[in-house]
C-alpha positions as CSV (number, residue, x, y, z in Angstrom):
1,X,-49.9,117.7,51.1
2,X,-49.2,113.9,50.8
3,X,-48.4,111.3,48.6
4,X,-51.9,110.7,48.7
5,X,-52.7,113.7,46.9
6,X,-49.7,113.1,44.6
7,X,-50.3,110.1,41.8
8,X,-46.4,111.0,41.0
9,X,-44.9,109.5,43.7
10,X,-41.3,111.1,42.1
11,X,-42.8,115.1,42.4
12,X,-40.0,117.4,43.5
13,X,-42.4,119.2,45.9
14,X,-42.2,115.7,48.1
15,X,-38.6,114.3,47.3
16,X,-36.6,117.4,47.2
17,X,-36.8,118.5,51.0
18,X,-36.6,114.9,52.3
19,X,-33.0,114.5,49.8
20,X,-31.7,117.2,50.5
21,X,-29.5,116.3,53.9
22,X,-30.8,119.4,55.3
23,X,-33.7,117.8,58.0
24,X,-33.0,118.0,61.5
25,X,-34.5,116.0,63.9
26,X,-36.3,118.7,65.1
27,X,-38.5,119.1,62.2
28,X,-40.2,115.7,62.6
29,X,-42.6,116.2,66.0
30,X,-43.6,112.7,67.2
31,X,-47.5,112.9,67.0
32,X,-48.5,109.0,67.7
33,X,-47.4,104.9,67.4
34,X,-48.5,102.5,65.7
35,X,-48.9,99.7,68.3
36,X,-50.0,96.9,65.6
37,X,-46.8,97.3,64.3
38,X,-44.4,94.8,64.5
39,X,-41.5,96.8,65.0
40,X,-41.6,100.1,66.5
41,X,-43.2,102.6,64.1
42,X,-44.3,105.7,64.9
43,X,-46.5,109.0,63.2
44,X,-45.5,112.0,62.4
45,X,-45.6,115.4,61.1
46,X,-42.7,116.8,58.8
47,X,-42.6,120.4,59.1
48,X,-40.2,121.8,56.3
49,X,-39.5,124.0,53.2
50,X,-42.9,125.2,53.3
51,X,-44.4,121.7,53.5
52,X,-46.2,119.9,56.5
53,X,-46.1,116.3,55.5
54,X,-47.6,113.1,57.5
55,X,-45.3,110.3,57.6
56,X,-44.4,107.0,59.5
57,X,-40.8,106.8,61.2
58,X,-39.1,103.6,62.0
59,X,-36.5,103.8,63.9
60,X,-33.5,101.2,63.3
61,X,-33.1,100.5,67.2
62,X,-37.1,99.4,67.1
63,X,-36.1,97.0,64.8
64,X,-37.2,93.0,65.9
65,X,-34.3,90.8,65.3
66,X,-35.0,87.9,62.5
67,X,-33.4,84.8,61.9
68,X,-33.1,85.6,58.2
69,X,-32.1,89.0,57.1
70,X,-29.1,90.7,58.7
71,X,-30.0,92.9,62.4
72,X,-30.3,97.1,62.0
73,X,-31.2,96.5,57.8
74,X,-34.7,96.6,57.6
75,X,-35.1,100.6,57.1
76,X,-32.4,100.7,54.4
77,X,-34.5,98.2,52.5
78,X,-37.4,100.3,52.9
79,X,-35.6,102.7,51.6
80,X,-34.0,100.3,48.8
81,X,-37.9,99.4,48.2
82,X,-38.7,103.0,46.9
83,X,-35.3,103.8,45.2
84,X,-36.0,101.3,42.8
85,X,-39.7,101.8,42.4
86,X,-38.1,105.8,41.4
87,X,-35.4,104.5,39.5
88,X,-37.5,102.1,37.5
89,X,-40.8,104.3,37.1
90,X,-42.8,101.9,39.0
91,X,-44.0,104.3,40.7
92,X,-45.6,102.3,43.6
93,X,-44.3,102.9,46.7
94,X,-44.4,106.4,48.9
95,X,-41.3,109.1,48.8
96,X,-39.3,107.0,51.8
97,X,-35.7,108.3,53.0
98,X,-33.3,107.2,55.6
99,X,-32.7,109.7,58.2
100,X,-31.4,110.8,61.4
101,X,-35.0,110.9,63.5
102,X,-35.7,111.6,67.4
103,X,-35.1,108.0,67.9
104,X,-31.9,108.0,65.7
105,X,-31.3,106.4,62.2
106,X,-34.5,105.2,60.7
107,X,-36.8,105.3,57.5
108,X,-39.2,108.1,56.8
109,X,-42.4,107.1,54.4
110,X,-44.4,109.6,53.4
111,X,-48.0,108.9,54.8
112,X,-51.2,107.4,52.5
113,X,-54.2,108.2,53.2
114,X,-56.1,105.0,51.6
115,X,-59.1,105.0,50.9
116,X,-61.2,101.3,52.0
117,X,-63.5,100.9,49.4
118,X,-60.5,101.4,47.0
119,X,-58.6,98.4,48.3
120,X,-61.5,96.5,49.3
121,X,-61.7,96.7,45.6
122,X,-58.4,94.8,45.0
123,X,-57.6,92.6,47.9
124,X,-60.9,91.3,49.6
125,X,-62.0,88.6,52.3
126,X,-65.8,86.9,50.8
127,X,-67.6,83.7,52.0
128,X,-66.3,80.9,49.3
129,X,-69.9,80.8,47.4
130,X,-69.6,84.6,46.7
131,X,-66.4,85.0,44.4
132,X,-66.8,86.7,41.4
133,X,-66.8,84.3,38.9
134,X,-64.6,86.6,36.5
135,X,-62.3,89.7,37.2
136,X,-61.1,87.8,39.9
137,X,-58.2,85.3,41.8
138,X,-58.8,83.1,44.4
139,X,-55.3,83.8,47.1
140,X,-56.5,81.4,50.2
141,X,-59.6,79.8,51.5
142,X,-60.6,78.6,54.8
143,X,-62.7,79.0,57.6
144,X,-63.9,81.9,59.5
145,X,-65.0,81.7,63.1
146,X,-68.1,80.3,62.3
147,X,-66.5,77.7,60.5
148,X,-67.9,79.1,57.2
149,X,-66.2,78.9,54.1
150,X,-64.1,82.2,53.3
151,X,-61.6,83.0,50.9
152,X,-59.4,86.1,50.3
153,X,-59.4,87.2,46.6
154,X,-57.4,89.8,44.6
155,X,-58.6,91.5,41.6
156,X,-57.4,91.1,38.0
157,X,-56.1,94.8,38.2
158,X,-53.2,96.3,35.9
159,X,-52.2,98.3,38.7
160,X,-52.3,95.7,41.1
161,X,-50.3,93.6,38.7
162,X,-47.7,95.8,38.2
163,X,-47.0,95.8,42.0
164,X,-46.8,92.1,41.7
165,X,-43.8,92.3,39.4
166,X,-42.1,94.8,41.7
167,X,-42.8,92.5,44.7
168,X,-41.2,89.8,42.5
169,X,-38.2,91.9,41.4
170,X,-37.8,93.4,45.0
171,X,-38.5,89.6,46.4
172,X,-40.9,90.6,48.8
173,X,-41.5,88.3,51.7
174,X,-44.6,89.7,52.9
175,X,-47.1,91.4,50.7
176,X,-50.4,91.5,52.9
177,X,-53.5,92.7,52.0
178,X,-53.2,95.2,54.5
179,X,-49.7,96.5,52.9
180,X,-52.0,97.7,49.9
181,X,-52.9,101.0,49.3
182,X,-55.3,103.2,47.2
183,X,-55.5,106.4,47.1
184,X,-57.2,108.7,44.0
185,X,-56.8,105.7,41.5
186,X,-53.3,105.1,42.5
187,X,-51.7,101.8,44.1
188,X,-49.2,101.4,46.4
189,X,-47.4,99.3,48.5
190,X,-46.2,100.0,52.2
191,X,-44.0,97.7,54.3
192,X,-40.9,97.0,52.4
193,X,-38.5,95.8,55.2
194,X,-38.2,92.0,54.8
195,X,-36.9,92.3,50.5
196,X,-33.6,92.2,48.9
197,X,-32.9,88.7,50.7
198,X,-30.2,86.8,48.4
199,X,-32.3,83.7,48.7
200,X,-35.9,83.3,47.2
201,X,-38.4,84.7,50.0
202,X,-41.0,85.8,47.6
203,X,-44.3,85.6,49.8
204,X,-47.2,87.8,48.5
205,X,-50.8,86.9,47.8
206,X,-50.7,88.3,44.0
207,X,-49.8,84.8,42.5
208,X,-52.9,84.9,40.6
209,X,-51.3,85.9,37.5
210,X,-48.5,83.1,38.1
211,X,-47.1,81.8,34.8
212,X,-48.6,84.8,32.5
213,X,-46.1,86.2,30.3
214,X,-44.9,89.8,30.9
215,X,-46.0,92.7,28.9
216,X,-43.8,94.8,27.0
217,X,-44.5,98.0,29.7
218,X,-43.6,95.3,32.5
219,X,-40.4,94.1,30.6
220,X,-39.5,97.8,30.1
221,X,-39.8,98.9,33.6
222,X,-37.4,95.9,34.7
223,X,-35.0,96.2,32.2
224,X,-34.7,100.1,34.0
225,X,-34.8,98.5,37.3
226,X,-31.6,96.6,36.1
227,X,-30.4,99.4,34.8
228,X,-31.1,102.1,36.7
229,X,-31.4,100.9,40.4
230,X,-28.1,99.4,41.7
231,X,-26.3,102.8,41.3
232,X,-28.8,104.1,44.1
233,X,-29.1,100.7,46.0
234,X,-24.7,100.9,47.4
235,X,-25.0,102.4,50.9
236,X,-28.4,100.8,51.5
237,X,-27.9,96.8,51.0
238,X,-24.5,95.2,50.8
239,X,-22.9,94.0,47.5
240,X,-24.2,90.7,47.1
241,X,-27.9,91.7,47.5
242,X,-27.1,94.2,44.6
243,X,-25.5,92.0,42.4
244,X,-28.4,89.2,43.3
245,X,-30.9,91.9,42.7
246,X,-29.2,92.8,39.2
247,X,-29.8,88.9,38.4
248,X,-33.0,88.2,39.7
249,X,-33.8,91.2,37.0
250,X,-31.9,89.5,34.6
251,X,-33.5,85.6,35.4
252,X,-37.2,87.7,35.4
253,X,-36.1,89.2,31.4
254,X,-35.4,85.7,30.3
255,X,-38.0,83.6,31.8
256,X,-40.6,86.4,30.6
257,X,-43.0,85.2,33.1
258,X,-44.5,85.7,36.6
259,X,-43.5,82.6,38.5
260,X,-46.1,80.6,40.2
261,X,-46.0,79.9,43.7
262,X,-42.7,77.1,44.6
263,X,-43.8,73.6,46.4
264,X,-42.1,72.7,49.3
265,X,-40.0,75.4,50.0
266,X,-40.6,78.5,51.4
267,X,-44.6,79.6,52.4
268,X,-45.5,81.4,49.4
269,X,-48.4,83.4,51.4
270,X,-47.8,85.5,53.7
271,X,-49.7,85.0,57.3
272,X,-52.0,86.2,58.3
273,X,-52.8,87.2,55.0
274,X,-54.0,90.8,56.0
């Protein structure tokens, strides 16, 4: 079984044996890497409490060094990523725990099988004279390797949306099309290391509903992201990123909009875009 089978990302059956402290290394067998991976990230197959789950592993030590988030953090905010998607009920990202794997420390993301067609139905790449002329955003256009015109698009999705305020409240700095997932009617997102930064990295290609007010369900689910998250964000970032987090909640409640994308600062889309 896998969160792909599982719409509640929160079910017992998936959380309970990864929480519980009881995994030893040697119930995670190595079965692959990933090598377009950034960082190291590796496959493999959690055998416990009954369960045999598929799940990615990133070890802390495969970490890449950036200039702009702290060295050894990136799997704690993976981790962060999902606690307050739990907390909050968004719902959107896999089960993802921080454990002691066969490459030490690391995060532990329960696998998606996504289905193409799904996502293709969300986040596309179409030559410039085919966009749908409604149901539909423009993110990017420019030139394929014909020198064609070609532009990436994301769909006007509730689902899809919803993962745009998490990225927002989470301050994602790299939402790809790729780190989009759908599975049985569900969205998720994948990829959560570079979030949580104290300084306004938001880079995502869902800025299509830029400047739209927020709906009463999206002001409910922050207002329990406030509330509910920084008790299980201590151990994973350091103070200031909670209390930063607690008021970038606060700054989304009162502005009661999406923000559009900022000029001149930081890239607001992420590249490449998939």
């Amino acid at each position: 079984m896998t969160a792909a089978r599982t719409p509640d990302v929160r079910h017992p059956a998936l959380t309970a044996p990864l929480q519980s402290g009881r995994l030893d290394r040697e119930q995670l067998e190595i079965t692959g890497r990933l090598l377009s991976a950034s960082n190291a990230t590796f496959l493999g197959q959690l055998r416990t409490d009954g369960l045999d789950l598929l799940c990615v592993y990133k070890p802390t030590q495969g970490e890449r060094p950036l200039w702009d988030f702290p060295t050894d953090t990136l799997g704690r905010r993976e981790v962060a990523a999902y606690e307050v998607s739990r907390a909050a009920g968004f719902d959107c990202v896999p089960v993802t725990v921080f454990i002691d794997g066969p490459f030490g420390p690391g995060s532990l993301q329960v696998w998606v099988d996504s289905e193409e067609d799904a996502v293709a139905q969300l986040v596309d790449l179409v030559p410039s004279r085919k966009v749908p002329k409604h149901g539909w955003f423009r993110c990017v256009e420019g030139l394929d390797a014909d020198d064609s015109a070609v532009a990436v698009i994301h769909a006007d999705d509730p689902a899809l949306r919803r993962l745009a305020v998490f990225d927002v409240l989470v301050n994602n700095a790299d939402r790809k099309g790729g780190h989009i997932l759908s599975s049985e009617g569900h969205v998720f997102g994948i990829d959560h290391g570079v979030t949580f930064n104290v300084e306004n990295k938001l880079r995502t290609l869902l800025w299509g509903w830029g400047g739209t007010e927020l709906t009463e369900t999206e002001r409910d689910l922050v207002r329990r992201a406030r509330d509910e998250a920084p008790a299980v964000l201590v151990g994973l970032l350091d103070d200031e990123e909670v209390d930063v987090f607690t008021r970038r909640a606060d700054r989304l409640l009162d502005r009661n909009r999406l923000p559009r994308p900022p000029r001149g600062q930081w890239p607001s889309i992420p590249w490449p875009p998939f």
